[in-house]
GUMI-401114 format. One record per residue (C-alpha): x, y, z; residue in one letter; residue number from 1. Coordinates in Angstrom, 2 decimals. Layout:
residues N
@east: X&north: Y&up: Z&code: A&pos: NUM
...
END
This chain:
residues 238
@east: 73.89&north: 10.22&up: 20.73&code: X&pos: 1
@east: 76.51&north: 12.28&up: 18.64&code: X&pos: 2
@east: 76.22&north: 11.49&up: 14.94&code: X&pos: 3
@east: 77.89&north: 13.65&up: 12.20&code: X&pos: 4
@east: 76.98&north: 13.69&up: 8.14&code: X&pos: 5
@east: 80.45&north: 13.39&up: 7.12&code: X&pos: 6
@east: 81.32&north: 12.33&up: 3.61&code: X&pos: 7
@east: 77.93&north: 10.91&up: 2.87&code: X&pos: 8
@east: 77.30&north: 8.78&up: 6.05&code: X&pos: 9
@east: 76.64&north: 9.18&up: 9.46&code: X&pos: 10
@east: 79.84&north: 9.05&up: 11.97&code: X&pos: 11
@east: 79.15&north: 8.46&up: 15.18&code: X&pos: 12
@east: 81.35&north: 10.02&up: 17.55&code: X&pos: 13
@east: 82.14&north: 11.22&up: 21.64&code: X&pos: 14
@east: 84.17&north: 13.82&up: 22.59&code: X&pos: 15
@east: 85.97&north: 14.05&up: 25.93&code: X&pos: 16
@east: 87.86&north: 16.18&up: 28.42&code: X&pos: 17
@east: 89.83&north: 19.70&up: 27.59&code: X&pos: 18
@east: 92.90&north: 20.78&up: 26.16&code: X&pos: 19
@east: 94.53&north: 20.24&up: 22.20&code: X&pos: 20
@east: 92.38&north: 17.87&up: 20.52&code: X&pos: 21
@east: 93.19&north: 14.42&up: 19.93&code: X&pos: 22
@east: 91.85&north: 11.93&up: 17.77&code: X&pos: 23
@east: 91.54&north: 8.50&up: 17.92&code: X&pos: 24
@east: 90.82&north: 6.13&up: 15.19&code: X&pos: 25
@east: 90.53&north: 2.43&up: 15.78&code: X&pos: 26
@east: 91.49&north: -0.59&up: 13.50&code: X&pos: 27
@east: 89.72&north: -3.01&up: 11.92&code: X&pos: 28
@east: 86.37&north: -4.54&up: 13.10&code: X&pos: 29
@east: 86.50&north: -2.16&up: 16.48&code: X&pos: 30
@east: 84.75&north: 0.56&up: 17.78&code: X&pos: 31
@east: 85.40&north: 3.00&up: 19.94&code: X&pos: 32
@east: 83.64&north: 1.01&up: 22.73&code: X&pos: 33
@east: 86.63&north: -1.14&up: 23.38&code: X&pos: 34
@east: 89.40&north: 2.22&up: 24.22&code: X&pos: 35
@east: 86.66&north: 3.41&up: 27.12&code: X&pos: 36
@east: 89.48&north: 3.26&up: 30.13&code: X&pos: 37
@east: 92.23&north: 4.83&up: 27.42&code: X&pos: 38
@east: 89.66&north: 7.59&up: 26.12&code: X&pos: 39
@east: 89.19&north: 8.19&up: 30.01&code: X&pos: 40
@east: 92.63&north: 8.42&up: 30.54&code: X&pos: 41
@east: 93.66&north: 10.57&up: 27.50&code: X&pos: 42
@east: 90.60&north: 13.28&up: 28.30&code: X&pos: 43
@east: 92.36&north: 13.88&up: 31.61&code: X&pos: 44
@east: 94.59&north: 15.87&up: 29.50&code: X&pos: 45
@east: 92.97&north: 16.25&up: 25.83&code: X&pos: 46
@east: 90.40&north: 16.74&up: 24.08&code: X&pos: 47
@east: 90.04&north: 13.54&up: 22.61&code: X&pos: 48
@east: 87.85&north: 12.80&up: 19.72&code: X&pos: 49
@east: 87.06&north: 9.51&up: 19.28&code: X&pos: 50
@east: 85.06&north: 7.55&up: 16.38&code: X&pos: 51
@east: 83.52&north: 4.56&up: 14.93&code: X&pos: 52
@east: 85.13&north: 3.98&up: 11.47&code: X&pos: 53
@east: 82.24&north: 3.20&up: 8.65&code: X&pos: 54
@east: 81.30&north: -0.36&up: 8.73&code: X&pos: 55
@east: 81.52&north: -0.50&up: 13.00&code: X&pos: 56
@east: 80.17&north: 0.56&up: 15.70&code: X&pos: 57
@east: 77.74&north: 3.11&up: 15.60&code: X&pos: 58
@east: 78.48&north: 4.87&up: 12.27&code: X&pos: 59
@east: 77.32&north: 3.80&up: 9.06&code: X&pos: 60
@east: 78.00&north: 0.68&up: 7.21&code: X&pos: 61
@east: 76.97&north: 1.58&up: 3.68&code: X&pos: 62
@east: 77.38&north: -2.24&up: 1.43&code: X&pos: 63
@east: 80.33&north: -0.61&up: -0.77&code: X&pos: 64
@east: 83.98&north: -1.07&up: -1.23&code: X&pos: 65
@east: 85.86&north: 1.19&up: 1.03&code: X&pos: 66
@east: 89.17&north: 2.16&up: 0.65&code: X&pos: 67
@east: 91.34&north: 3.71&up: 2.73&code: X&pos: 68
@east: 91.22&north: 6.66&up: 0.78&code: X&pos: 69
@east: 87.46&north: 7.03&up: 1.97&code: X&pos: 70
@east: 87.98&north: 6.97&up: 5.70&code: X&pos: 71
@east: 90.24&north: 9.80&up: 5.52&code: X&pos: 72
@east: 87.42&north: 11.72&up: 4.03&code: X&pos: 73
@east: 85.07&north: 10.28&up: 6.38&code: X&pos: 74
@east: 87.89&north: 11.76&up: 9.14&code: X&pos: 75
@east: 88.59&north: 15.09&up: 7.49&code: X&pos: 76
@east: 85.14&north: 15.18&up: 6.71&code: X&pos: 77
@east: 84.26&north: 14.91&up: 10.49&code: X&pos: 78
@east: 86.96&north: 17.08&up: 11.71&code: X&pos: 79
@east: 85.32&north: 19.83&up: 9.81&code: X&pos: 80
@east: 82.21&north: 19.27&up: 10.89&code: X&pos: 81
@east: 82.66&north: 19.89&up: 14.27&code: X&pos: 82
@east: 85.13&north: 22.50&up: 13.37&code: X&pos: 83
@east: 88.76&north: 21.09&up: 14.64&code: X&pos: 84
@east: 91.76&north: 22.85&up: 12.29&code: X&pos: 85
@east: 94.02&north: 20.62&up: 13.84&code: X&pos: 86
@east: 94.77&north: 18.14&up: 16.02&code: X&pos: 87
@east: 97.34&north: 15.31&up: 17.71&code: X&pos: 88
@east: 96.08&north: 12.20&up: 15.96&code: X&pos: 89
@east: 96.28&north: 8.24&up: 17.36&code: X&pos: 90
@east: 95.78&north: 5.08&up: 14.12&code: X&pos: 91
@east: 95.81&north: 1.61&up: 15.71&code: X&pos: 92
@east: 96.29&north: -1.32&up: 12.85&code: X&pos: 93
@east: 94.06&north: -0.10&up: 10.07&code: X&pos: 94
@east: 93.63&north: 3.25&up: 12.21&code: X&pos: 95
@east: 97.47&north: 3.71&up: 11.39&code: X&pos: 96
@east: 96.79&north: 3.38&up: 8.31&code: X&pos: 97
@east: 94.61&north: 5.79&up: 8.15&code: X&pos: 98
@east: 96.49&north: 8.79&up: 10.13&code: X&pos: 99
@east: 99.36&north: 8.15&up: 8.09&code: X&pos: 100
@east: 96.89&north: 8.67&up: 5.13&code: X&pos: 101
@east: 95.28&north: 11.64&up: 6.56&code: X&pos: 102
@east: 98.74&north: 13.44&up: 7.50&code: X&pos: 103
@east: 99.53&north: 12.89&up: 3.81&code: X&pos: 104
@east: 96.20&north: 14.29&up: 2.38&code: X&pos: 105
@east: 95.58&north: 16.86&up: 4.89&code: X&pos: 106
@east: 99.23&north: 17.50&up: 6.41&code: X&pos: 107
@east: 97.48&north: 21.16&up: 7.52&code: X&pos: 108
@east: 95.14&north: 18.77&up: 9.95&code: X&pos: 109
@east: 97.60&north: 16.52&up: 11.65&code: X&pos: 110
@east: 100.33&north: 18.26&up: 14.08&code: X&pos: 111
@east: 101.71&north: 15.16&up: 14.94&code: X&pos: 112
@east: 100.95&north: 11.59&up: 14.75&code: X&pos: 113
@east: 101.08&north: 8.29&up: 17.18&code: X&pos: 114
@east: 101.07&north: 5.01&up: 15.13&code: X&pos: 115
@east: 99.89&north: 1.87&up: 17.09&code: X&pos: 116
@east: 100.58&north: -1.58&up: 15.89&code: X&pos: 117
@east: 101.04&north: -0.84&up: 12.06&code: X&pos: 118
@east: 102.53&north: -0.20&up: 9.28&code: X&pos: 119
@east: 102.43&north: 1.41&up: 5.50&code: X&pos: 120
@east: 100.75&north: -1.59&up: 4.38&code: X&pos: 121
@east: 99.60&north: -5.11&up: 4.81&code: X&pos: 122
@east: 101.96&north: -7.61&up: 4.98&code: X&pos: 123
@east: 100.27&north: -10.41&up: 2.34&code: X&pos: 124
@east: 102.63&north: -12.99&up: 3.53&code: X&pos: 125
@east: 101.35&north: -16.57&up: 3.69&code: X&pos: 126
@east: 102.22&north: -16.37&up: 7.68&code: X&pos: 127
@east: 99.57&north: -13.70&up: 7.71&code: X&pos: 128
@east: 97.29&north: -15.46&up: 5.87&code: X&pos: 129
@east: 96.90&north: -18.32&up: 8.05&code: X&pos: 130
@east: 96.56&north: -15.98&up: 11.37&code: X&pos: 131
@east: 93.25&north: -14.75&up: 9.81&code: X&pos: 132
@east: 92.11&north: -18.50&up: 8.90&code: X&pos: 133
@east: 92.75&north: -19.21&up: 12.51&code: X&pos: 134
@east: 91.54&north: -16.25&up: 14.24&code: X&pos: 135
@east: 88.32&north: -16.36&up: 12.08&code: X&pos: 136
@east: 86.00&north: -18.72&up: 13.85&code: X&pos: 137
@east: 87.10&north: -16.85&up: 17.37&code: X&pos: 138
@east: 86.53&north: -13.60&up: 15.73&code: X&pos: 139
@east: 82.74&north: -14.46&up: 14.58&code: X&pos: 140
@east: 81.98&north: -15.70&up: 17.77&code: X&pos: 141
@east: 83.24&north: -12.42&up: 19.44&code: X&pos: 142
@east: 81.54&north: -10.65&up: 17.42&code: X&pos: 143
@east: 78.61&north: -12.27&up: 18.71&code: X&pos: 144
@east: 78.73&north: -10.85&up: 21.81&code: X&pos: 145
@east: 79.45&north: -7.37&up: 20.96&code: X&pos: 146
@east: 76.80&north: -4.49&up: 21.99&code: X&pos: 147
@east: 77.19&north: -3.46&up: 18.66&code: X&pos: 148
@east: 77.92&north: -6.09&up: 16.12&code: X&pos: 149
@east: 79.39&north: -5.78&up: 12.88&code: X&pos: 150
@east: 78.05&north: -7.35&up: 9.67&code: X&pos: 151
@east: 80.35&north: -9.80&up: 7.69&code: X&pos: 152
@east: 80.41&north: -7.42&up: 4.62&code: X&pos: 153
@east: 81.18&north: -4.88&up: 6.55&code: X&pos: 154
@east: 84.21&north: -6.42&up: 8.10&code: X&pos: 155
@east: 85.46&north: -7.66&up: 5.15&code: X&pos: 156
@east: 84.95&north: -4.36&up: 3.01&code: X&pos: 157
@east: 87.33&north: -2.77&up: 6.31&code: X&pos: 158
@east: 89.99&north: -5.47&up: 5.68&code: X&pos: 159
@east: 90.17&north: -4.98&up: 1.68&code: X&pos: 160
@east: 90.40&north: -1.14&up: 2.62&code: X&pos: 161
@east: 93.63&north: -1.96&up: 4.52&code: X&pos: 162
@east: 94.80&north: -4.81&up: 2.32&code: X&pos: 163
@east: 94.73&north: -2.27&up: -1.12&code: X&pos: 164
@east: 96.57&north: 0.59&up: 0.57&code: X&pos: 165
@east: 100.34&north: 1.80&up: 0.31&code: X&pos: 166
@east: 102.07&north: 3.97&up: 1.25&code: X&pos: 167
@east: 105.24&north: 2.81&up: 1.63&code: X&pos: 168
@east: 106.46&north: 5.37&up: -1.34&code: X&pos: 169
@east: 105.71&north: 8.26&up: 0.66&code: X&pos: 170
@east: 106.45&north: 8.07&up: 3.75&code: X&pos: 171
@east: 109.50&north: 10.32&up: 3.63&code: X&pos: 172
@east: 106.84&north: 13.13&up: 2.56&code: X&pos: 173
@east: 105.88&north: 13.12&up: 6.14&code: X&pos: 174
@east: 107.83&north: 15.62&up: 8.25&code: X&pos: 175
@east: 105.38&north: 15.97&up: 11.26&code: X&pos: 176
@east: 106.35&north: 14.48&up: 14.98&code: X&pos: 177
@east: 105.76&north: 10.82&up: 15.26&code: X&pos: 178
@east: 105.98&north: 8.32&up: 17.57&code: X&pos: 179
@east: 105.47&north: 4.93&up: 16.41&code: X&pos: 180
@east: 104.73&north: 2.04&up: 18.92&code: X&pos: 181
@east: 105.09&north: -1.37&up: 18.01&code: X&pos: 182
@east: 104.73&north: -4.72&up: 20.56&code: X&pos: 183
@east: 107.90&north: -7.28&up: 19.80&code: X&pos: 184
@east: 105.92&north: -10.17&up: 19.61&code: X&pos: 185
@east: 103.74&north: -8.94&up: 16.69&code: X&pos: 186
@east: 102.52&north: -11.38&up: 14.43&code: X&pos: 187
@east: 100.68&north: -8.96&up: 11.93&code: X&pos: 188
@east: 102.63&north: -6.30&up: 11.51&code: X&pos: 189
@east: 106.27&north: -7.35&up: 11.24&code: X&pos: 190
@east: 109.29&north: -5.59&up: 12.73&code: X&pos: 191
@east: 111.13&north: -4.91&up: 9.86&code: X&pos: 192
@east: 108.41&north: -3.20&up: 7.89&code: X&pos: 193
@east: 108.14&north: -0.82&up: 11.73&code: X&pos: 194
@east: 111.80&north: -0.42&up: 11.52&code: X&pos: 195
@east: 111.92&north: 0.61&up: 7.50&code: X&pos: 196
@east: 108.63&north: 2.74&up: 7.95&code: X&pos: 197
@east: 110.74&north: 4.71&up: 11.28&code: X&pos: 198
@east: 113.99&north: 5.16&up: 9.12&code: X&pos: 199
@east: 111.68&north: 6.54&up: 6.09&code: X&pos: 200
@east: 109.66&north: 8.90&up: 8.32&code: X&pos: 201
@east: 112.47&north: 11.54&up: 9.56&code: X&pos: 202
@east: 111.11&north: 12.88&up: 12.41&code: X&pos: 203
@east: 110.35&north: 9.91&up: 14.54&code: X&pos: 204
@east: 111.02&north: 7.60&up: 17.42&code: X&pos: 205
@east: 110.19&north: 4.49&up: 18.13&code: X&pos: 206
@east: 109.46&north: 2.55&up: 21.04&code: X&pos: 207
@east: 109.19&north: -1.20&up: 21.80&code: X&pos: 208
@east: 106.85&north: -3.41&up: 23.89&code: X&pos: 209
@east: 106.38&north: -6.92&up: 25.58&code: X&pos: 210
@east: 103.57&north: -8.12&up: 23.71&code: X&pos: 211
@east: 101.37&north: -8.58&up: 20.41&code: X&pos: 212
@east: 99.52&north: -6.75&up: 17.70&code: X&pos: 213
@east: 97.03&north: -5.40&up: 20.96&code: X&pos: 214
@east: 99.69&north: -5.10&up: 23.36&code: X&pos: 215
@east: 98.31&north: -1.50&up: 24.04&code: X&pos: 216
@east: 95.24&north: -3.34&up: 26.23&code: X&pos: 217
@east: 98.01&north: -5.13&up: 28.19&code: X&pos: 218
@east: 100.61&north: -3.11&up: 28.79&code: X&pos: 219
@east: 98.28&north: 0.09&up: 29.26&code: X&pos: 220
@east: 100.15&north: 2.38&up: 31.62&code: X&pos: 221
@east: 103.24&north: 1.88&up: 29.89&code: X&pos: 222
@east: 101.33&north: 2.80&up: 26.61&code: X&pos: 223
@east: 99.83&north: 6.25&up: 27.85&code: X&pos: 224
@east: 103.02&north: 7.05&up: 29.58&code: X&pos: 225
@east: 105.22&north: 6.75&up: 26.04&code: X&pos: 226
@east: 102.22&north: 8.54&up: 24.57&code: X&pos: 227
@east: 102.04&north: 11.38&up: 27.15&code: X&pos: 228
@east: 106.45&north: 11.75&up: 26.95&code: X&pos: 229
@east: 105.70&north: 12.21&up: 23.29&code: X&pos: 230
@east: 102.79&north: 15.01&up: 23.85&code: X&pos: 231
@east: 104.02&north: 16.91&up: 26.16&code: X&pos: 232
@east: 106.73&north: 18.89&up: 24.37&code: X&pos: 233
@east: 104.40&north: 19.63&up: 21.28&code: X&pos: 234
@east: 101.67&north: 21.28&up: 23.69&code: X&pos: 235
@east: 101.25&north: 24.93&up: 23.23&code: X&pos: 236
@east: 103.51&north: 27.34&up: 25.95&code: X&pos: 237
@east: 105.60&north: 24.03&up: 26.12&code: X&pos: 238
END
């Protein structure tokens, strides 16, 4: 299996298919298992590099506060490891959070940027709060039947990671392509926040789906389509 020391802990990792490299990085509480027919898809075309955040999956789940902060080391930290100067990256939820973290850290890293089903920051709105009291019990027993389980602490060191971050004051700092994609129906992150964070980041579009916060797993063609219409152009000889 492909592990990689990256900032201190072991990341594990799969890379697929030919062409620019493009990296995935998944929200909170998944791994990289759940994205197999998308990573398929995408390595038709790319060279997609896909991970398990720390504290899922396969990778480490060290019993420490994480911040976001961290897991853009742990990315740029994995990047260099397996030598990639730059690449097309993908954030889902806390993912998003992430790439829009990494492109502001490591701008020289990130040529452009998809952001899936988030935002700046969490939304700490009493609405929220009562989506993750009632998802909570279903979420535990999913968990339960995942090939690779996450521990409680773990999950809940991932959500404070998301919960503590902001970047809301910098967005217009990022100048890179980006394409942010955002289902109507979302209940976590809400459409004005999408709307602000696309009016603050200057170059990007945004497109709209039927659907909620995983709308990506429903509406998947239409997904990979908007995300290949938004690749294409930057490709080199393009």
């Amino acid at each position: 299996m492909p592990f990689a020391e990256a900032n201190g802990i072991r990341i594990f990792y799969e890379i697929r298919g030919e062409g620019e490299p493009l990296v995935l990085i998944p929200g909170l509480s998944i791994d990289i298992t759940l994205f197999e027919r998308i990573i398929s898809e995408l390595a038709k075309k790319y060279c997609v590099i896909a991970f398990d955040n720390r504290g899922a999956g396969r990778s480490d789940k060290p019993d420490i506060p994480y911040s976001v902060e961290m897991m853009v080391d742990d990315t740029a930290g994995l990047l260099s490891e397996l030598k990639i100067e730059r690449a097309h990256v993908i954030g889902i939820s806390l993912g998003g959070r992430i790439a829009i973290a990494l492109a502001l850290k490591h701008t020289e890293l990130v040529k452009s940027l998809t952001l899936v089903s988030t935002g700046p920051k969490v939304q700490n709105s009493l609405r929220r709060k009562l989506l993750f009291v009632l998802i909570e019990i279903p979420r535990r027993i999913g968990a339960l039947g995942k090939k690779y389980p996450q521990p409680y602490y773990a999950y809940m060191h991932q959500r404070k990671a998301s919960q503590n971050y902001d970047a809301t004051p910098r967005l217009h700092e990022i100048r890179i392509p980006t394409l942010i994609l955002h289902g109507d129906k979302d209940r976590v992150v809400p459409k004005r926040m999408v709307e602000k964070m696309h009016t603050e980041i200057q170059n990007s579009k945004i497109v709209s789906f039927r659907g909620g916060h995983m709308f990506l797993f429903w509406k998947q063609k239409e997904f990979l389509d908007a995300v290949e219409d938004f690749l294409r152009p930057l490709q080199k000889g393009a």
